[in-house]
C-alpha positions as CSV (number, residue, x, y, z in Angstrom):
1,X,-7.4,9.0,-3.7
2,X,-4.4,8.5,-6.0
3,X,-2.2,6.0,-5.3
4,X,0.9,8.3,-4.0
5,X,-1.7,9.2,-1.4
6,X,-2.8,5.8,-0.4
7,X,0.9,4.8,0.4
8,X,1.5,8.3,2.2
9,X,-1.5,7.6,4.4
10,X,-0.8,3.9,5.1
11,X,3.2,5.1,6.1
12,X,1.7,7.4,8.2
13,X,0.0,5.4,10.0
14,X,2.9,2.8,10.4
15,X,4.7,5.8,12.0
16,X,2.6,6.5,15.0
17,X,3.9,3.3,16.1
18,X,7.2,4.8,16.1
19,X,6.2,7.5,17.9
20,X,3.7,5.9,21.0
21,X,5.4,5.3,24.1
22,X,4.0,2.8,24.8
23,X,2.6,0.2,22.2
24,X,-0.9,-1.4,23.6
25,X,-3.9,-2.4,21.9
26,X,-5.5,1.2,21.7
27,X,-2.6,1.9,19.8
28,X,-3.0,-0.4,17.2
29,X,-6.6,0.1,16.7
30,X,-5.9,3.7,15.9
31,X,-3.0,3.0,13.7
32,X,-5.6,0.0,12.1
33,X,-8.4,2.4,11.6
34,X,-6.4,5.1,9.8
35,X,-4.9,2.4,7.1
36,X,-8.5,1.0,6.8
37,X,-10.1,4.8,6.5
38,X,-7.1,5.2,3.7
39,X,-8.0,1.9,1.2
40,X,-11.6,2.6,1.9
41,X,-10.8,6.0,0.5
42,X,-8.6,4.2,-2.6
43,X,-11.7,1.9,-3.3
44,X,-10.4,-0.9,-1.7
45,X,-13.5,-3.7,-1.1
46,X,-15.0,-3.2,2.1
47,X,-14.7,-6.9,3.1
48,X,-11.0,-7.0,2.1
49,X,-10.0,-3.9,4.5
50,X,-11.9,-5.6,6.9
51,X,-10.4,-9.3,6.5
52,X,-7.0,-7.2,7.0
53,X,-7.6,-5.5,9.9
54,X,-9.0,-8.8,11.7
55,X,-5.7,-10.5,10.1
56,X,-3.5,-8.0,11.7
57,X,-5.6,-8.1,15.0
58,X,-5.6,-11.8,15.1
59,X,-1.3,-12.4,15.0
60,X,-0.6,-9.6,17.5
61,X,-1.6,-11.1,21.0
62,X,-0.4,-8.5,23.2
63,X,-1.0,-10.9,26.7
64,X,0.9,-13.5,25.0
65,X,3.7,-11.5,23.7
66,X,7.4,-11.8,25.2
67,X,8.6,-8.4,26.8
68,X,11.6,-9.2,24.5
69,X,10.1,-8.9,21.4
70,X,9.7,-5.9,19.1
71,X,6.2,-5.0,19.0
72,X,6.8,-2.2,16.2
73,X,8.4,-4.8,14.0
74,X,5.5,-7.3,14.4
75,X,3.0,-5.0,13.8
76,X,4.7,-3.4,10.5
77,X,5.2,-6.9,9.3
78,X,1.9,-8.1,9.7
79,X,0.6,-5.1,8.4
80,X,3.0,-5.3,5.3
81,X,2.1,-8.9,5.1
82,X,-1.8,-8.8,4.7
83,X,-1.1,-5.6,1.7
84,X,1.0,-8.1,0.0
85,X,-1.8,-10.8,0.5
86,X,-4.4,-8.0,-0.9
87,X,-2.6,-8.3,-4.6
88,X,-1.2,-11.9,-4.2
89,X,-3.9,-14.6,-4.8
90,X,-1.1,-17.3,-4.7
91,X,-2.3,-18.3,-8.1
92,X,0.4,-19.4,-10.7
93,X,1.3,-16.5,-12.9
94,X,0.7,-17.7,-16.5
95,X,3.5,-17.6,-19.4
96,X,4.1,-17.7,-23.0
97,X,5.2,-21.2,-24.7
98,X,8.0,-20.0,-27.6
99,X,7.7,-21.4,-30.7
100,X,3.9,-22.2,-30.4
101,X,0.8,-19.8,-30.9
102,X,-0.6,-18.4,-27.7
103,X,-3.5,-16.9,-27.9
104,X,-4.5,-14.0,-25.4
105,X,-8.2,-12.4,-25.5
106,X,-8.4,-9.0,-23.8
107,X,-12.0,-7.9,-21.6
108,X,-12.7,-4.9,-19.4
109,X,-14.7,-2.4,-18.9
110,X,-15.1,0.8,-21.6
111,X,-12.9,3.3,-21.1
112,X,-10.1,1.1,-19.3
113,X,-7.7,1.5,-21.6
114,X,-7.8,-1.7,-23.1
115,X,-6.9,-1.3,-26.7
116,X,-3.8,0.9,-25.9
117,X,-2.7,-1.7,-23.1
118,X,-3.4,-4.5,-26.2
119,X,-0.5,-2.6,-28.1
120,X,1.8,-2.4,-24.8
121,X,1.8,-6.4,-24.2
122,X,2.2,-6.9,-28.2
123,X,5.2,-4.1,-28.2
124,X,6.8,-5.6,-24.5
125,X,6.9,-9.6,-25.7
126,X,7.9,-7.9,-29.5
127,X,11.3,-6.2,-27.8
128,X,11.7,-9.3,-25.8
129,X,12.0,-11.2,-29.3
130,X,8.7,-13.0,-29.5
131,X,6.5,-12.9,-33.1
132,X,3.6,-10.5,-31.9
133,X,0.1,-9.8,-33.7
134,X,-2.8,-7.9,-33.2
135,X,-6.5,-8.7,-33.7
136,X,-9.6,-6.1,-33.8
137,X,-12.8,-8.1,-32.9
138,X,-14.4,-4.8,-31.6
139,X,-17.3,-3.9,-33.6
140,X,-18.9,-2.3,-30.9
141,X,-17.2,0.9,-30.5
142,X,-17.3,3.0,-33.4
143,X,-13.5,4.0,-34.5
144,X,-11.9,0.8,-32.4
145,X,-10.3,-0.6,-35.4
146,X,-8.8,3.1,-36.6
147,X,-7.3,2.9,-33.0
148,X,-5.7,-0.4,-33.1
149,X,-4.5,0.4,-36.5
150,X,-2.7,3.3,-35.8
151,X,-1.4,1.7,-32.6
152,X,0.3,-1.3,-34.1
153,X,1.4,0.6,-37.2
154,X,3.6,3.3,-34.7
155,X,4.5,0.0,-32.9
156,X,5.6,-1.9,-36.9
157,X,3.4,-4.6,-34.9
158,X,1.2,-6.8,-37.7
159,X,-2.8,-6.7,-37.1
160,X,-6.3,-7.5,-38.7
161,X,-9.4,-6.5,-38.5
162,X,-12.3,-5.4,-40.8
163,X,-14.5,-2.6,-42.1
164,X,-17.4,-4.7,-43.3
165,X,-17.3,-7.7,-41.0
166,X,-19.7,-6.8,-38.3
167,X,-19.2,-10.2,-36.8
168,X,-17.0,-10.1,-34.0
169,X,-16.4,-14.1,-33.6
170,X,-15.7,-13.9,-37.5
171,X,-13.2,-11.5,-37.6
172,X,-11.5,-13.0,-34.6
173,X,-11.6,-16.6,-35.6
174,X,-10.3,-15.6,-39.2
175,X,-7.4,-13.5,-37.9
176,X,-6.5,-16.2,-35.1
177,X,-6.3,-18.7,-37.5
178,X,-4.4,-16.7,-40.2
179,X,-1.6,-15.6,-37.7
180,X,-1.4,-19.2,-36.7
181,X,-1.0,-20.3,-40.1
182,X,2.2,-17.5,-40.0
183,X,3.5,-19.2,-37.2
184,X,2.8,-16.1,-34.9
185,X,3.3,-16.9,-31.4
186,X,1.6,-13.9,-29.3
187,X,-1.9,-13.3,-30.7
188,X,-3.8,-10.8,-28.7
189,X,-7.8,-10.5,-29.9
190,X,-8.5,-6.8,-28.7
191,X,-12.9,-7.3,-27.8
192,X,-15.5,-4.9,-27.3
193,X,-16.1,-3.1,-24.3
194,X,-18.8,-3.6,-21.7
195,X,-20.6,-2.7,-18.6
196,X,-21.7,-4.7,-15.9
197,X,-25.3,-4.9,-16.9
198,X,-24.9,-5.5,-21.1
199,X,-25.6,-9.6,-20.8
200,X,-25.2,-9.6,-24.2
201,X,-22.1,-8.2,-25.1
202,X,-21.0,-11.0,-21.9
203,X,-22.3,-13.6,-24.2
204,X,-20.3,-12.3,-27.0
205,X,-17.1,-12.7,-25.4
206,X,-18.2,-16.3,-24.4
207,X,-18.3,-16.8,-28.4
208,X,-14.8,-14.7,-29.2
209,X,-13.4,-17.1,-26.7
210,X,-14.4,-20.3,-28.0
211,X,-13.9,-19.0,-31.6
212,X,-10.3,-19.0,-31.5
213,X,-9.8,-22.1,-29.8
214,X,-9.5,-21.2,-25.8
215,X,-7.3,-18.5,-25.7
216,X,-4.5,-18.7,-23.6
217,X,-5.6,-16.3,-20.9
218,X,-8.2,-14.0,-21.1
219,X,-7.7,-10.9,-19.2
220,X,-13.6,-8.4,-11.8
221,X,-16.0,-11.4,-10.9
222,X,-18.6,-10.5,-13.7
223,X,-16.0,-12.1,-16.4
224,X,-15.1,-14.3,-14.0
225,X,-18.4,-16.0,-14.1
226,X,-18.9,-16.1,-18.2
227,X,-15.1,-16.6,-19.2
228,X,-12.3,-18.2,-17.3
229,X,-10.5,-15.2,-15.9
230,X,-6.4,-16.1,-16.3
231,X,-4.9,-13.0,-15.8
232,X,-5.1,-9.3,-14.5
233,X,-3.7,-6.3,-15.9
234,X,-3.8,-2.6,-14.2
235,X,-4.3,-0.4,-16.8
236,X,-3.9,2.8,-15.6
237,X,-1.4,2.6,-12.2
238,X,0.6,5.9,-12.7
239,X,0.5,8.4,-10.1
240,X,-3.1,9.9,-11.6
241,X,-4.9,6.7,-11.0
242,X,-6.8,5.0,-7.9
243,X,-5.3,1.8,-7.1
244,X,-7.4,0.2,-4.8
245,X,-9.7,-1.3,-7.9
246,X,-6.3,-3.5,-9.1
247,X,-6.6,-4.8,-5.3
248,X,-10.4,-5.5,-5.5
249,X,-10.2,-7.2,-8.9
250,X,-7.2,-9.5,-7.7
251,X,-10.2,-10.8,-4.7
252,X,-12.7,-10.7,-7.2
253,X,-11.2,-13.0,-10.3
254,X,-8.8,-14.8,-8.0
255,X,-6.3,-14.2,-11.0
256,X,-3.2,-12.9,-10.3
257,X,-2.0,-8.9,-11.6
258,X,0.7,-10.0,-13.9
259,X,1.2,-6.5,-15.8
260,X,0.2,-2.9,-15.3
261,X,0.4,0.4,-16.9
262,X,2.4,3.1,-15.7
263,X,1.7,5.7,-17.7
264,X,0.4,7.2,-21.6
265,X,3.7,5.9,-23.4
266,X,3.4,2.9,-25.1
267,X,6.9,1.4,-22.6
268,X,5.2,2.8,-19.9
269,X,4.4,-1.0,-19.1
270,X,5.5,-3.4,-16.6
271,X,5.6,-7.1,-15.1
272,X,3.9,-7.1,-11.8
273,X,5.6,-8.1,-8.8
274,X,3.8,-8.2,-5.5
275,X,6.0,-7.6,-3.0
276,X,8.1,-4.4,-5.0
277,X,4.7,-3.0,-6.0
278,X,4.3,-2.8,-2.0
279,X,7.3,-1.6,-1.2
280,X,6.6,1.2,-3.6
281,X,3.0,2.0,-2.2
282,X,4.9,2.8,1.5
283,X,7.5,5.1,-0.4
284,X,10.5,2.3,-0.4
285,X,11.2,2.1,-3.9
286,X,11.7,-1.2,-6.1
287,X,15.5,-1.7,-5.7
288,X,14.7,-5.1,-8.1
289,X,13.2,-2.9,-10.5
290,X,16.0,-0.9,-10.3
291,X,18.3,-3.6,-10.8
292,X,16.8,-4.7,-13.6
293,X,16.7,-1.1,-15.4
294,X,20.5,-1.1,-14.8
295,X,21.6,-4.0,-15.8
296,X,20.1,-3.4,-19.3
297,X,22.8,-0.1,-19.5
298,X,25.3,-2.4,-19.0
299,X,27.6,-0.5,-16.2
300,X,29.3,-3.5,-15.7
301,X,32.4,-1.5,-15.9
302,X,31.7,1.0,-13.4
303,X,33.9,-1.2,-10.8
304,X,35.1,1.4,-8.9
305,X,30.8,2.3,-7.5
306,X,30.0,-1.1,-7.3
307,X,32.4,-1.7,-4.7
308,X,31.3,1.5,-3.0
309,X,28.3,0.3,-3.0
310,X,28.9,-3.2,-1.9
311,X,30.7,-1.9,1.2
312,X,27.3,0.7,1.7
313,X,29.0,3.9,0.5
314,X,27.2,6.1,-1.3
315,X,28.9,9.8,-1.8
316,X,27.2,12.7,-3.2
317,X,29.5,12.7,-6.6
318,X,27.8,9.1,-6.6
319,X,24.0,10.2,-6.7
320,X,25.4,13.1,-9.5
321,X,26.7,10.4,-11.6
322,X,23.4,7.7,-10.7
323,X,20.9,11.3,-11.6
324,X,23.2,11.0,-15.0
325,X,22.3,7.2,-15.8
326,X,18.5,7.6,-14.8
327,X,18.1,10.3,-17.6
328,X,19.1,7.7,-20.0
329,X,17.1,4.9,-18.4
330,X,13.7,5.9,-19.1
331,X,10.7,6.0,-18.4
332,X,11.6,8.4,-15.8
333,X,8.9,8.3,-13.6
334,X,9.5,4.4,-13.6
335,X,12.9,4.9,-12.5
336,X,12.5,8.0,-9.6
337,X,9.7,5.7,-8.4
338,X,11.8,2.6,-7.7
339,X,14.8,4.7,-5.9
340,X,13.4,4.7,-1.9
341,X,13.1,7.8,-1.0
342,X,11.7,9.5,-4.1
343,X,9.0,7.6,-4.9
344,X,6.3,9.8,-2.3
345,X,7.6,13.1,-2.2
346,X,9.3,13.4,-5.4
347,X,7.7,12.1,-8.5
348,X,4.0,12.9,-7.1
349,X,4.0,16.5,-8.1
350,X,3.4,17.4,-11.6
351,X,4.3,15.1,-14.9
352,X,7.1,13.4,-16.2
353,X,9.1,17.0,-18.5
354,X,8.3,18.8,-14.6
355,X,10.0,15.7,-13.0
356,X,13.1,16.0,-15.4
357,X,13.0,19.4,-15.1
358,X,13.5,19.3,-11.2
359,X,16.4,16.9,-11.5
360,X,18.1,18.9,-13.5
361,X,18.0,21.3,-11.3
362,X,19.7,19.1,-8.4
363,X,22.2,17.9,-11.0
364,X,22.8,21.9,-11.3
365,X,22.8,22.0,-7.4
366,X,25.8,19.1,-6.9
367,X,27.6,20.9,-9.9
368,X,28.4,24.0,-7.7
369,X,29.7,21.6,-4.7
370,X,33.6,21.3,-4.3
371,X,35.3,17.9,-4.4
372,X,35.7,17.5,-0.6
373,X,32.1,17.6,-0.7
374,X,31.2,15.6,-3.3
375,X,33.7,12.8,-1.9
376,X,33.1,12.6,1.5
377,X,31.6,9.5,3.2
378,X,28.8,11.4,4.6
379,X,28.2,14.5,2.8
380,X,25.4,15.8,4.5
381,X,27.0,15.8,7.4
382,X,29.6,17.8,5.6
383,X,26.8,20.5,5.5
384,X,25.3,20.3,8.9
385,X,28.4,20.7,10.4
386,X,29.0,24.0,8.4
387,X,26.0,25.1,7.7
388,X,27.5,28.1,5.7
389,X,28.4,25.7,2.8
390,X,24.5,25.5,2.1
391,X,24.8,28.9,1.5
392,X,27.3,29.1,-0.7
393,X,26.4,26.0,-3.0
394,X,22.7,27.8,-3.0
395,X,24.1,30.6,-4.3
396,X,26.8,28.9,-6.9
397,X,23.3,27.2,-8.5
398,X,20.7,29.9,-8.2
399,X,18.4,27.9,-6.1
400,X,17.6,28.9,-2.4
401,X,19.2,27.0,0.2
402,X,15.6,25.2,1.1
403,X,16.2,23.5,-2.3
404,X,19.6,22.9,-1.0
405,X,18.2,21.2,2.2
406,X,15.9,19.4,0.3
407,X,18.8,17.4,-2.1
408,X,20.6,16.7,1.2
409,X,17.4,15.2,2.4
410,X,16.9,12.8,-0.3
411,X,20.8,12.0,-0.3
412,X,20.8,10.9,3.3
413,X,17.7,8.3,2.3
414,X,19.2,6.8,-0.6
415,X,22.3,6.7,1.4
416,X,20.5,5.5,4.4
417,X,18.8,2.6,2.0
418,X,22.2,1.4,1.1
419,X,24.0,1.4,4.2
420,X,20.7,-0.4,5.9
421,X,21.0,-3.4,3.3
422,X,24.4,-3.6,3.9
423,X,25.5,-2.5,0.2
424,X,23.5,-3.0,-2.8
425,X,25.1,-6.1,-3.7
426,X,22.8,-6.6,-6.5
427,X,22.4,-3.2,-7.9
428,X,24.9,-3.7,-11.0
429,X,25.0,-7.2,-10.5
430,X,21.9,-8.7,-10.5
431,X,22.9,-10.3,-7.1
432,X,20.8,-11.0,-4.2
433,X,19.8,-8.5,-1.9
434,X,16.9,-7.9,0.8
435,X,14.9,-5.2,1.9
436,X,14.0,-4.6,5.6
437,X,10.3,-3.5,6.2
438,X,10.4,0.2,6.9
């Protein structure tokens, strides 16, 4: 199960609550048993869907509960609660020292990406100003070094490694200590890949790791028990991959997720943050993430929307001119995913040129609405109330007025999101906000 369709299934199954009469325990065994059936089915650890469900089960005492009290709301807090406990080992989340070397040695499993993640991390600390290197010490896998090469040279990032050195501790030991002596301070030594069962290749990391000096971190209980686990990263979290192994590995290591990979793109890479990554799973966007994105535009001078927004207005000429600013913000699956709203039923259905495409076309769609439209407090209700409107803007834009419908739709949620949180205080700002659970 992707991980569009783990979040789908788990807000479906927080909706039946909105829809039972009457909320007793046989409801919330049935609403329990289809979010457990849905990790189970997104290779979420048994014993971990099962720790949750007893978790939920154990803080919702329905003899002791006060008539007064929203059942719902408990529920769908607890519930939200124990997800975020699933990726949150409450482990301190390590970080760089500036102007000294820090030494990071990357282990996983073949095929999981690890070399091209290698070059994300170098690239993400390189644009935030930090003196980044690479190091092969993967002998194992024939054409390894060819692929770090080529990586680091697209990325102008500086890295050794070796044709005739088939020593793995060698190579990484001598290209540790030469980027130390160049007073490098991110070092990542790339290591061969393995499989649960190759002991030896396990002991070989053991000697990579004390060859250049106790790395850092080392970056799911296998490594655990032969190297000091400090660190998780999710290589492949876009909307192809499976995401209940990134929930498994943060049980099995104890080590907290502090990056993952969104995509192919070498920027399609991202600090982790537990409670956002949530929110995203249940379709209600990363308004933080957002935040951040937006701030680096620098739309400070865009007065006149933030104090629309600020008050909770949103108008459709608004989302034309936000649709506008994602295009530049890239990636743009990143972005439509942190927007709540879009992040289920929008950006799950084809790849990122299809995704552009599609906005486009509701950019095209807003262009053939008039200004009362555009400008009005609630524009969708504009179009309900006239329902004739839909006809013509459907007609202006060459789309049918189902697609029409469907802009509307997505309007009223965004709209919805900022009128619920009382503005987006934060949104050009970098202010403080907070996010209601569902």
């Amino acid at each position: 199960m992707v991980l569009a369709d783990l979040g789908r299934k788990i807000t479906n199954a927080l909706r039946t609550l909105s829809n039972a009469t009457i909320i007793n325990k046989d409801v919330l065994d049935a609403m329990l048993k289809e979010i457990c059936k849905a990790l189970l089915e997104a290779d979420v650890n048994i014993k971990l869907v099962k720790q949750l469900r007893e978790n939920v089960k154990s803080v919702i005492d329905f003899d002791e509960m006060a008539s007064g009290l929203n059942k719902r709301r408990m529920i769908q807090t607890a519930v939200f609660k124990e997800l975020v406990k699933l990726v949150d080992p409450a482990v301190k989340v390590w970080q760089p020292t500036k102007g000294r070397p820090n030494v990071i040695m990357f282990v996983g499993l073949q095929g999981s990406g690890k070399t091209t993640t290698c070059t994300k991390l170098a690239y993400y600390y390189m644009k935030k100003g930090w003196k980044t290197c690479l190091i092969c010490a993967d002998t194992f896998r024939a054409g390894a070094f060819d692929q770090l090469r080529q990586n680091a040279s697209k990325a102008n990032i500086p890295f050794y490694g070796s044709y005739t050195e088939m020593d793995p501790v060698v190579i990484a030991h001598n290209g540790v200590e030469r980027f130390k002596n160049d007073n490098f301070e991110i070092i990542i030594v790339d290591t061969s890949g393995r499989h649960m069962q190759e002991e030896s290749l396990f002991e070989e990391m053991l000697q990579v790791a004390n060859a250049t000096l106790t790395p850092a971190d080392v970056q799911a209980r296998a490594f655990k028990e032969k190297v000091d686990v400090g660190a998780v990263i999710v290589t492949k979290l876009d909307g192809h991959a499976r995401g209940g192994g990134a929930l498994s590995a943060v049980a099995a290591t104890q080590s907290p997720i502090i990056f993952i990979g969104t995509g192919e793109h070498i920027d399609d890479f991202e600090p982790f943050k537990v409670k956002p990554f949530v929110q995203k799973l249940l379709g209600m966007g990363d308004i933080e993430g957002l935040i951040d994105k937006v701030n680096e535009l620098k739309l400070d001078d865009n007065e006149e929307l933030i104090e629309k927004l600020k008050h909770g207005e949103f108008t459709l000429r608004d989302m034309y001119e936000q649709f506008h600013n994602i295009m530049k913000m890239g990636p743009f699956g990143q972005i439509m995913g942190m927007i709540p709203g879009f992040s289920s039923d929008f950006m799950t259905k084809g790849n990122e040129e299809e995704s552009k495409t599609r906005l486009k076309k509701l950019m095209t769609i807003i262009d053939s609405m008039n200004n009362y439209e555009l400008d009005h407090r609630d524009g969708a209700k504009v179009f309900s109330r006239q329902p004739g409107r839909i006809v013509r803007v459907a007609r202006g834009a060459g789309v049918t007025t189902r697609e029409v419908q469907d802009l509307l739709t997505q309007y009223t949620k965004f709209a919805a999101m900022v009128k619920k949180m009382g503005g987006i205080k934060g949104l050009f700002k970098g202010g403080v906000f907070g996010v209601e659970v569902l």
